[in-house]
N, C-alpha and C positions, 0 to 999 in steps of 0.2 A: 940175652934172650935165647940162650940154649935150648930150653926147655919148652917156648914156644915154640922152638924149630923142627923141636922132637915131635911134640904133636902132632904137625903140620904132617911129619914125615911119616908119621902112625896113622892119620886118615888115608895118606894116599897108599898106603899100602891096601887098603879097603876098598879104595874107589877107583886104582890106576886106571881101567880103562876110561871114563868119566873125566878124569881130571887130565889126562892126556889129552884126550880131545880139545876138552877147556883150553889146555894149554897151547894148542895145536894152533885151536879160532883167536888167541891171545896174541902168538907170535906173528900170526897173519895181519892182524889188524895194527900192532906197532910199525909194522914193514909197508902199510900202506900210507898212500901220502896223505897231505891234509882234505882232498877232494873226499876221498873214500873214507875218510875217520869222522870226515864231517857229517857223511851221509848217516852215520850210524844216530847222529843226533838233530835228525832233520823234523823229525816226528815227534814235534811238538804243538801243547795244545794251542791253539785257536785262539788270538787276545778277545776274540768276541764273544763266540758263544765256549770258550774254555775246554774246546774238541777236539781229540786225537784225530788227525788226520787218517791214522792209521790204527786200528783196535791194538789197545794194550792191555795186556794179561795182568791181573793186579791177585796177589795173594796174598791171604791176611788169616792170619794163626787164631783160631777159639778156641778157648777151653772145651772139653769134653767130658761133662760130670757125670754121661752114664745113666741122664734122667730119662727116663722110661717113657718110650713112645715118641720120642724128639731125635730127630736128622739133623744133627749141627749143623750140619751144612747143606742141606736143602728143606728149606720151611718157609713160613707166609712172610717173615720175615728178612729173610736174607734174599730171596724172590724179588721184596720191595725193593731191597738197597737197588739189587741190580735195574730192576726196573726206572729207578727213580734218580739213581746214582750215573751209574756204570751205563745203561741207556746214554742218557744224556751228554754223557763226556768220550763215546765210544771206547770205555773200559771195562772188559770182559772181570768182573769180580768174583772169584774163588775163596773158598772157605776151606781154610785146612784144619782139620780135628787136630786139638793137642788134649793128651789125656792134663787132665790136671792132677793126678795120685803119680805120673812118670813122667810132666815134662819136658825135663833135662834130655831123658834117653830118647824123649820122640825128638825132640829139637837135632841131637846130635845125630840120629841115625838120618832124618832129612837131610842134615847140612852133610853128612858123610857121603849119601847119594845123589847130592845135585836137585834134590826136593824141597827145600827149607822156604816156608812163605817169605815176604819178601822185606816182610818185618821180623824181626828176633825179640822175645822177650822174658821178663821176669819181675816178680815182685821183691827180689832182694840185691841191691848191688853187690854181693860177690859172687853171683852166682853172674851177673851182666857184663862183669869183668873178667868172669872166666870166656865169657864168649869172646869179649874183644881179646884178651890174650892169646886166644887160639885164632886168629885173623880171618874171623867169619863177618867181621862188621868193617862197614868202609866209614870214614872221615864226612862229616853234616857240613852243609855251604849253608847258617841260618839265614845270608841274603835269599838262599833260594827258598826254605822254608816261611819267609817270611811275605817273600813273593807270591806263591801258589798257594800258603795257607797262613791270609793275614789275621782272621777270625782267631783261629787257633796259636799263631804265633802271640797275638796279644794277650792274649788268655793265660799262654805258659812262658812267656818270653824271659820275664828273670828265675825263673826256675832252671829253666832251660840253661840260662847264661853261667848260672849258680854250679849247677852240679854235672853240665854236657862233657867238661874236661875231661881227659885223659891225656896224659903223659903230651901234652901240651896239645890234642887235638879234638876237637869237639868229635864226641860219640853218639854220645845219647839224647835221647828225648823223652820225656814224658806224658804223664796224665795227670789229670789235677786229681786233688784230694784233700776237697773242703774234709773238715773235723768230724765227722760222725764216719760210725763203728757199727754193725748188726752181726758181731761173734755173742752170742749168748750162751754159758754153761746153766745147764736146766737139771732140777731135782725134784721125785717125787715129795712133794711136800707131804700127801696122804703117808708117807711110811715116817719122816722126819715127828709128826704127831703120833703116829703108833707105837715110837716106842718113847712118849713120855717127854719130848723137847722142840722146841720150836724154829723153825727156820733164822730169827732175830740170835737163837743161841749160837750160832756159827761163828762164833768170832775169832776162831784160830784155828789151825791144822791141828792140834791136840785136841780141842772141842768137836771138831771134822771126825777126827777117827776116835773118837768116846761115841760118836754117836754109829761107824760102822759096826763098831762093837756089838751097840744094840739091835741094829739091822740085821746081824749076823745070829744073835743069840733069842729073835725072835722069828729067824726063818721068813725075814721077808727077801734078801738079797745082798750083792753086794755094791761095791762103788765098781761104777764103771772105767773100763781102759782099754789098752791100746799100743802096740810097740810104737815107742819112740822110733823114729828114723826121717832123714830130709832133712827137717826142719825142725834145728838145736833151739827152743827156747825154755825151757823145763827149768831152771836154776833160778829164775828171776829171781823169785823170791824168796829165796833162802838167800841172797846177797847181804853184805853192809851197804847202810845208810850211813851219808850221802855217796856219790859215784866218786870212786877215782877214775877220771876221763883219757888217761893212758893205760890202767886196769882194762877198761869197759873196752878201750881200742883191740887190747890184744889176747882177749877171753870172748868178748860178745862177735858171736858170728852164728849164722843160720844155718849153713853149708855145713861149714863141720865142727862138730859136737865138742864143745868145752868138757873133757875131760879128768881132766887132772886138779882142780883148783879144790877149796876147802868147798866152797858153795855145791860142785856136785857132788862132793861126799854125803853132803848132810841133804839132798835130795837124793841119793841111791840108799842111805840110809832110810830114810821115812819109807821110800818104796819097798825096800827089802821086810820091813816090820810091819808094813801091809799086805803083801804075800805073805808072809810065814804066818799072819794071825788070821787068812781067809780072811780081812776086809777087804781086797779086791777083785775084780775077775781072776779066777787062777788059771784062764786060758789068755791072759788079754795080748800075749805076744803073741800067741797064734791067729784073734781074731781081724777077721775084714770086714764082718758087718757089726761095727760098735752100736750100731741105730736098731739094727735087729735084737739086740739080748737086752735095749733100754723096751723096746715096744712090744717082745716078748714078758715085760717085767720082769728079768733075771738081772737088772741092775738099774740102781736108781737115780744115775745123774749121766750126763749125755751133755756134748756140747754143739751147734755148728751155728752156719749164718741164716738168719730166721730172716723169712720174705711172709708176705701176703699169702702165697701159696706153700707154706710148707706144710708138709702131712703129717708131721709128726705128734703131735697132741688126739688129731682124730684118728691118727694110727692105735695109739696108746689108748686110748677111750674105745676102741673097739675087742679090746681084749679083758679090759678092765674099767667098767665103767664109773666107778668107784673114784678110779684117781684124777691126783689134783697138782698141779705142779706150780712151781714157784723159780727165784731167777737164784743159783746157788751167790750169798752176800762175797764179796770181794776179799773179805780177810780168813773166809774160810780151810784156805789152804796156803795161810800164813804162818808160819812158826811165830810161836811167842815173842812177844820182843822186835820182832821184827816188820819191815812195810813190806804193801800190797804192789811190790815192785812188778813193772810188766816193760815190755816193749814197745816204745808206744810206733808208730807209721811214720816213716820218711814223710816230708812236708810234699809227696808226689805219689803217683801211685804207680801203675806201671811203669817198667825203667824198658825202653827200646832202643833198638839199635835197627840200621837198615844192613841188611844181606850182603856181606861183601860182593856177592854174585847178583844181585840186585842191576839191571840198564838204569842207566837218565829217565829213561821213558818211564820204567815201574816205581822208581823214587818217586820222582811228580807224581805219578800215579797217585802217589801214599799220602804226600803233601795236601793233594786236592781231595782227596778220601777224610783226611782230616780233619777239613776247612768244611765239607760239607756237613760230618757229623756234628762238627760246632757249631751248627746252628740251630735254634732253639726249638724248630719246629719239627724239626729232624731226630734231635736227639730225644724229646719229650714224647713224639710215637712211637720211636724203638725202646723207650720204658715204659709205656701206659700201654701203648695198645690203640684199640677203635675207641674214641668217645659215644659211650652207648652202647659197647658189646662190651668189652675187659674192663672198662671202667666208665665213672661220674665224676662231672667238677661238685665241690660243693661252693658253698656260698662268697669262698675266697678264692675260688678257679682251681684249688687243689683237686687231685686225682683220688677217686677212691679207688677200689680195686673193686670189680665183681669175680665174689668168688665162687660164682656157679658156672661162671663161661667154660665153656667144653669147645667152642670151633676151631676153626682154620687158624684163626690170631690169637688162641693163646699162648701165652708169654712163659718163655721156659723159665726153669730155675732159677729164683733170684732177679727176678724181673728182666731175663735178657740182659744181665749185667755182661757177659762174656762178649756180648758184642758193642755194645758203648762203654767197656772200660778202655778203650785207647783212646779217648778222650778225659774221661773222669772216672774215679773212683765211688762216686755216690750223685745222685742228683742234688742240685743246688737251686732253691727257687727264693734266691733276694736278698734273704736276711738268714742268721742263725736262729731266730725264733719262724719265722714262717718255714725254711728247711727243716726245722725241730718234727714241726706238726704235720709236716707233708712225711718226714721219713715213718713217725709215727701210723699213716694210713698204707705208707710203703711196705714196712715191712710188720706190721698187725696180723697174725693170722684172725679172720673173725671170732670175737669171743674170746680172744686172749690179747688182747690193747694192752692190759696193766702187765703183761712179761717184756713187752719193748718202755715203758714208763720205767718199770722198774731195772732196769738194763742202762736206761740214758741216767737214771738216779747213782747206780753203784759205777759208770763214769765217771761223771763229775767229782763225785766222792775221792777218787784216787787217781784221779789226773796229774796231780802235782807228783807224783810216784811214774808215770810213765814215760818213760825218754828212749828216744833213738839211738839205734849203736852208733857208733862212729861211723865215716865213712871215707874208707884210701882213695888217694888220687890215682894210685899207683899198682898194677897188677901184682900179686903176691904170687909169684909164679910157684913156689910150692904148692902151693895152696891146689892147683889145677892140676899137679903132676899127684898129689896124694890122696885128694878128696875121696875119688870113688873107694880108694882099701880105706883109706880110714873110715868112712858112714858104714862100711858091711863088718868090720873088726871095731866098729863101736859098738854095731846091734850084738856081735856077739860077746864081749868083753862084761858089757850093764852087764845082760842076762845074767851071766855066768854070775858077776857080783852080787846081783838082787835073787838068784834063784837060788844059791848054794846055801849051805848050812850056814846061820846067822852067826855064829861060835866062829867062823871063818873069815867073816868078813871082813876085817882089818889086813888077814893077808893078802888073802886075793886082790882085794884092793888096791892094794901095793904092787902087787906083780902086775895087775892089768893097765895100772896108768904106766907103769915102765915100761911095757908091751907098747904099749900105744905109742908112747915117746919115740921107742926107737923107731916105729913102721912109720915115722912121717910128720908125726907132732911138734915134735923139737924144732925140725927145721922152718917149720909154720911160723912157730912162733918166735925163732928166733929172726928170721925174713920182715914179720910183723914190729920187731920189737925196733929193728935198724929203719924202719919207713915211718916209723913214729920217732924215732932219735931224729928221723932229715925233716919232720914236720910235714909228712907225705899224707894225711890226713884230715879230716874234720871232723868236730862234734860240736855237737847242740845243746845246748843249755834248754 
């Protein structure tokens, strides 16, 4: 555990004065006897009415997507919690903005300053295992989890059981994540008919770019992009059929970027031959606003997660009333010969951990935060709204959305997913056919119902193609000493391959994966390769 230590010894170089102190209030409290260690955990809730005796400070990490006009952390919403929550249990409830485009860097610059809510999270375990690596997360009692939050403990309890371990200690916790998905990639269908082919023609990434071709050569646009960086999944689909499940263990990772393999040759290849021939954006590493040059029509396909309220279609219809869009088919950026391979979701959704620097008092806190949001009347207002202002039941009690509400309770981005996803990943009402039809009203912009039909259709379609990476039991300590140079010498490295002269690209190629090897790769994978020889992993069929 060298390398943890190292860490360890790198934060405090950053926070000496802070973590002194810590250490200061640490050494005081082991020195005192069981009367005064006891006191520190006297303030606890109430068997009756479930009340701190004494106000507890509860912080709790949200996304911050930057949606315009919305206070993460202070709105009608989070007002309620505390009114309805935090009231009630005298727990003073805080909202701490996390960007979601930087994460990582807001997570670790809190935990560096003694700021860090009082939860830690992420949507991919090796980036959750980095945090426990770095020793920001403390050890889970589920008796006590099960205690303060039995709603929620039954809810996630074999999940929990499943995948909490680490290095023999339960860490983590999650959020559930019934089967539905609202990532939608969108293409102008009006420019796909202008030059002569139909969206049904999309059947491969050769037919994909026969058709930028003609986009190009009739002056309407190109394909839209985007630098790659963060979050490695770009290769799927150029993989072999079926998985080799030791392959996929020590290639497939989110954090950092599968480099070297034949799969991302033959996806920097395609890239590279889309730049040189202008069927892409020829700024798309430089751009931030991808959604801007789709709604300016300087490009014709655009991806993100489609809700009730997204603007993007009325955006686009106000510069071009003309256009018409459609859901891009699933094998459209498939090589020949090959499947519509994708990544599919851990059977969880958020992966958390509680703050090493976290009291008894703000664990419970979180426990009972939990337990309240698991309940159904609870959870079902912080995604609908007022019945009768943001939404209607219809005649099976589902939720419609009204999309002209402008007050106090509308529902930010994505239906206020950012604050009940530490419970769930999507809302669940019974069954998979009545959730079908309620996500359907959920995430429907009005007037476009058939781009989420036809999204849940090219699902099902190539389901049996989408699987989970593996997942270590075990912290890959390279992995957390190299990440950050490897993701900034991988953005540079692609570039360099995809932007240089085509006539070239077999060298550079060659020198940039061996570049990569030696800054940190190598011993990735060869850490990787010894934790799957000890059977330190799992995957899912």
């Amino acid at each position: 555990m060298v390398k943890r230590k190292f860490f360890l010894i790198v934060i405090a170089i950053f926070t000496i004065g802070s973590l002194l102190a810590a250490c200061s209030n640490n050494a005081a409290n082991n020195n005192e006897d069981d009367s005064s260690t006891s006191k520190e955990t006297e303030n606890i809730p109430n068997e009756g009415d479930m009340k701190f005796p004494e106000t507890v400070s509860l912080d709790i990490p949200v996304y911050d997507r930057a949606f315009e006009g919305w206070n993460v952390a202070d709105n009608y919403y989070t007002r309620w919690i505390q009114e309805e929550f935090g009231k009630q249990h005298n727990i003073d409830v805080n909202f701490v903005p996390i960007s979601r485009s930087n994460e990582v860097t807001d997570f670790q610059q809190l935990l560096a300053s003694g700021n860090a809510p009082d939860i830690i999270y992420h949507y991919d375990m090796p980036q959750a295992l980095s945090y426990y690596g770095s020793g920001v997360l403390q050890p889970l009692d589920l008796d006590e989890i099960a205690e303060y939050a039995p709603t929620y403990w039954e809810n996630l309890k074999e999940t929990i059981d499943q995948y909490s371990v680490v290095d023999g200690e339960n860490i983590f916790f999650f959020a559930e994540r019934p089967d539905f998905s609202n990532y939608v990639s969108i293409i102008r269908k009006d420019w796909v008919e202008k030059v002569g082919m139909k969206v049904e023609d999309l059947t491969s990434l050769e037919k994909f770019n026969e058709m930028a071709h003609k986009w190009k050569e009739a002056g309407l646009g190109t394909l839209g992009g985007a630098l790659t960086a963060n979050i490695y999944n770009y290769n799927y689909a150029f993989r072999d059929w079926p998985i080799d499940p030791e392959y996929r263990a020590l290639y497939s990772d989110l954090m950092v970027a599968d480099f070297t393999t034949e799969d991302t040759e033959r996806w920097l290849r395609n890239l590279s031959y889309q730049y040189h021939n202008g069927l892409i954006d020829q700024e798309f590493y430089l751009r931030e606003d991808i959604k801007g040059e789709f709604v300016a029509g300087r490009t014709g396909t655009y991806g993100e997660y489609i809700s009730s309220n997204t603007d993007l279609f009325e955006a686009v219809l106000k510069n071009n009333p003309e256009a018409e869009f459609a859901v891009i088919p699933p094998y459209a950026g498939v090589p020949e010969g090959r499947k519509p391979q994708g990544r599919a979701n851990f059977p969880f959704g958020l992966i958390m951990g509680i703050n090493e620097a976290a009291t008894d008092e703000e664990r419970i806190a979180v426990w009972m935060y939990l337990e309240w949001l698991s309940q159904p009347d609870n959870l079902f207002k912080l995604q609908n709204g007022i019945e009768g202002e943001t939404y209607t039941l219809d005649s099976e009690g589902l939720p419609i959305r009204n999309s002209e509400y402008s007050g106090e309770a509308k529902l930010s981005m994505n239906n206020n997913k950012d604050y009940w996803a530490v419970v769930t990943e999507a809302p669940y009402f019974g069954s998979e056919e009545k959730t079908r039809k309620a996500m359907e009203n959920f995430w429907s912009p009005p007037g476009f119902e058939y781009i989420v039909n036809d999204m849940f259709k090219n699902q099902e379609e190539i389901r049996e193609y989408l699987t989970p990476d593996a997942l270590f039991t075990t912290v890959i300590e390279s992995q957390n000493e190299y990440q950050a140079d490897l993701n900034a010498l991988f953005q540079e490295l692609y570039l360099k391959v995809v932007l240089g002269p085509e006539e070239k690209f077999d060298e550079e190629y060659e020198k940039a994966k061996q570049h990569y090897l030696d800054a940190g790769y190598q011993e990735i994978l060869d850490e990787k390769q010894a934790a799957i020889d000890a059977g330190q992993y799992n995957y899912f069929e």
